[in-house]
C-alpha positions as CSV (number, residue, x, y, z in Angstrom):
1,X,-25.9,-21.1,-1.4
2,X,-23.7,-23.2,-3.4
3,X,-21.2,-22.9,-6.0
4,X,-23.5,-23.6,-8.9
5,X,-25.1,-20.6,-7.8
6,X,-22.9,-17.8,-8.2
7,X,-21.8,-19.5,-11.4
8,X,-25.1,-19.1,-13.1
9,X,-25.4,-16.0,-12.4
10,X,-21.5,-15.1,-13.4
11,X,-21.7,-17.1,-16.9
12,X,-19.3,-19.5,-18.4
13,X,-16.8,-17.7,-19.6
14,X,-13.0,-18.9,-19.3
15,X,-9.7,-17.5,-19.7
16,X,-7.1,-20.2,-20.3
17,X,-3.1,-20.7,-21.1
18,X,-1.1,-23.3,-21.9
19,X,1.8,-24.2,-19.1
20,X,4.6,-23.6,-22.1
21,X,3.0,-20.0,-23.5
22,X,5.9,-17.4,-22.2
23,X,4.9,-15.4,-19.5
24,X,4.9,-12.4,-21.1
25,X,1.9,-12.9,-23.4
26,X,0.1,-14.0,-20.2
27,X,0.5,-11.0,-18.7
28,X,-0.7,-9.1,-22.0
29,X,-3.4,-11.4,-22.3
30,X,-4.4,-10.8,-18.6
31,X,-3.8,-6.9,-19.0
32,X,-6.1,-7.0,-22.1
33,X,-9.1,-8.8,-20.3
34,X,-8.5,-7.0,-16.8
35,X,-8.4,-10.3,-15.3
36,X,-6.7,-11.4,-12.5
37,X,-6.3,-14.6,-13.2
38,X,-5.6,-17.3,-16.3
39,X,-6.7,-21.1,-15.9
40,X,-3.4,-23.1,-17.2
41,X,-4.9,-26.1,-18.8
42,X,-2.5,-29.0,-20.9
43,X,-4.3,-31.3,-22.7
44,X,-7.8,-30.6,-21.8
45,X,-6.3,-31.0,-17.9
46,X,-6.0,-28.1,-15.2
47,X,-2.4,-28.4,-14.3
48,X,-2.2,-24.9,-12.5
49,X,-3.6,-20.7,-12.2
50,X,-1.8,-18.2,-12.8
51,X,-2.7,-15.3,-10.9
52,X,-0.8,-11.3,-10.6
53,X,0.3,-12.8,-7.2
54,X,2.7,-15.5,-9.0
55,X,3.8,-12.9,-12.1
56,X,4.5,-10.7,-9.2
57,X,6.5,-12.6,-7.6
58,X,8.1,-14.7,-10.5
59,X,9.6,-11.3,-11.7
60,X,11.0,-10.5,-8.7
61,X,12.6,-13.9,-8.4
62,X,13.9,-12.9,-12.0
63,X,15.5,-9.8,-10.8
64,X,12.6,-7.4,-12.1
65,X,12.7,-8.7,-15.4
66,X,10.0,-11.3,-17.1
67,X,12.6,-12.8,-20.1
68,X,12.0,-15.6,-21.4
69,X,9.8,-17.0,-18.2
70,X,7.1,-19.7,-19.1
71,X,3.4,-20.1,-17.6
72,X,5.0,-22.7,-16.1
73,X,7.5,-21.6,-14.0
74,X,5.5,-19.3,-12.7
75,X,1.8,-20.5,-11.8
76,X,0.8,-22.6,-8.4
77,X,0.6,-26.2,-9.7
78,X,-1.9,-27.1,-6.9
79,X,-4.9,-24.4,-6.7
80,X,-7.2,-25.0,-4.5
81,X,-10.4,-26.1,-6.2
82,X,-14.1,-26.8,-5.5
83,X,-17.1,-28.5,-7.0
84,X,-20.3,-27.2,-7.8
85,X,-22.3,-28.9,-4.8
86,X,-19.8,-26.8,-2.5
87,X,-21.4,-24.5,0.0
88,X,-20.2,-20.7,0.0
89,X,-19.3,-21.5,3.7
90,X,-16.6,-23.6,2.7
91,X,-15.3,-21.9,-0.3
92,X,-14.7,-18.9,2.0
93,X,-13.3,-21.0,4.0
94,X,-10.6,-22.3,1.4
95,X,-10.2,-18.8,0.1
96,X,-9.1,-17.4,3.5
97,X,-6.7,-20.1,4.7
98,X,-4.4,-20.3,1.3
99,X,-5.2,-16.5,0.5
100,X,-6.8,-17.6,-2.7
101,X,-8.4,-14.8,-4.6
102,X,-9.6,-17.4,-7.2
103,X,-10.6,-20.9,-7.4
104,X,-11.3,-23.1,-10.1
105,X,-14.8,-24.9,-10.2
106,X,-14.3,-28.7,-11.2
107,X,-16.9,-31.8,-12.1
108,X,-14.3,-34.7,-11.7
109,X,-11.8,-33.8,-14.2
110,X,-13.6,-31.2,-16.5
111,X,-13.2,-27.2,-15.7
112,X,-16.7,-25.8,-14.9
113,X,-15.7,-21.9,-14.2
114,X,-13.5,-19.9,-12.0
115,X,-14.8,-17.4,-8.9
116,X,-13.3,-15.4,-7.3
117,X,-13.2,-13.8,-3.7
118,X,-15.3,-10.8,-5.2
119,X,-17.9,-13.3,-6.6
120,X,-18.3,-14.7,-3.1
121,X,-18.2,-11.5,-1.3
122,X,-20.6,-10.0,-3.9
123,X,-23.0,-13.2,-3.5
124,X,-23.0,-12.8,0.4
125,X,-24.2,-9.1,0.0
126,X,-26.5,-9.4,-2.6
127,X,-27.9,-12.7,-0.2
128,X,-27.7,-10.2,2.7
129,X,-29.4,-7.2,0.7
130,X,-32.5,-9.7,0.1
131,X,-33.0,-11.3,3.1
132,X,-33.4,-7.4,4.3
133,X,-35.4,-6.5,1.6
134,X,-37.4,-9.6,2.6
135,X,-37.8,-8.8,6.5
136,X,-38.5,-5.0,6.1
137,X,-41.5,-6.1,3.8
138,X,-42.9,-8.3,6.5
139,X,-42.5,-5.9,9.2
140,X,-44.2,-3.3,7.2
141,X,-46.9,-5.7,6.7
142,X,-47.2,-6.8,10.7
143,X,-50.8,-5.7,11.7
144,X,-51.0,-3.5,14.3
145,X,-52.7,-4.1,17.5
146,X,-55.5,-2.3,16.2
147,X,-56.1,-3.9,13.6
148,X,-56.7,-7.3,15.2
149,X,-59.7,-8.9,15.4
150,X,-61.2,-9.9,19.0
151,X,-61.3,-13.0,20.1
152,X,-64.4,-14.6,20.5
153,X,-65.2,-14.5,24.1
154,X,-66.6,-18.2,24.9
């Protein structure tokens, strides 16, 4: 299973902020959605995420307050990101060795969508649920001995 995949089935829809909007109105924005996560875009160009992991800890750098904090200063200016060719193998992978709960999806420069670690985890189940689905329906099927046919003796 690939990217491309779980993105078809997801949809296309993006949540974005500019890398100068105050944090603040991230965090509503985010809060409004219930999202976990804003794509920071500048100029048609990703240039970071902003995730409740870097609010988190960018008010607690700010001695529990939020001020007058930009997107900037508190998103990960290098996400981790993957094409739509990319096999859920490796994107679990990535996820799991930077603790990336979500990724952006890119075609060379241009943003194609975001998943997240549910998306990947909901696609391996729903992957696991059919291929069950599919091998109790063939082992219901089997024929029993008794309802072989003979061989023709020779």
């Amino acid at each position: 299973m690939k990217v491309s995949d779980i993105l078809r089935v997801k949809g296309n829809t993006l949540f974005t902020v500019a890398p100068d909007e105050p944090l603040s109105k991230a965090i509503d924005a985010m809060a409004e959605k219930d999202i976990g996560s804003l794509v920071v875009m500048d100029h048609g160009d990703l240039v970071g995420m902003l995730t409740f992991r870097e609010v988190i800890q960018c008010i607690v750098r700010n001695g529990h307050t939020v001020g007058n904090t930009t997107v900037r200063t508190a998103m990960d200016d290098h996400p981790t990101t993957c094409t739509l060719e990319t096999e859920l193998d490796e994107v679990r992978r990535m996820m799991l060795e930077r603790h990336a709960r979500y990724m952006p999806v890119m075609d060379k420069r241009m943003l194609m969508g975001v998943i997240s670690f549910y998306d990947v985890a909901k696609a391996v189940v729903d992957s696991q649920n059919f291929e069950n689905r599919m091998l109790k329906a063939y082992i219901r099927d089997w024929p029993s001995s008794e309802d072989e046919q003979p061989s023709a003796q020779l």
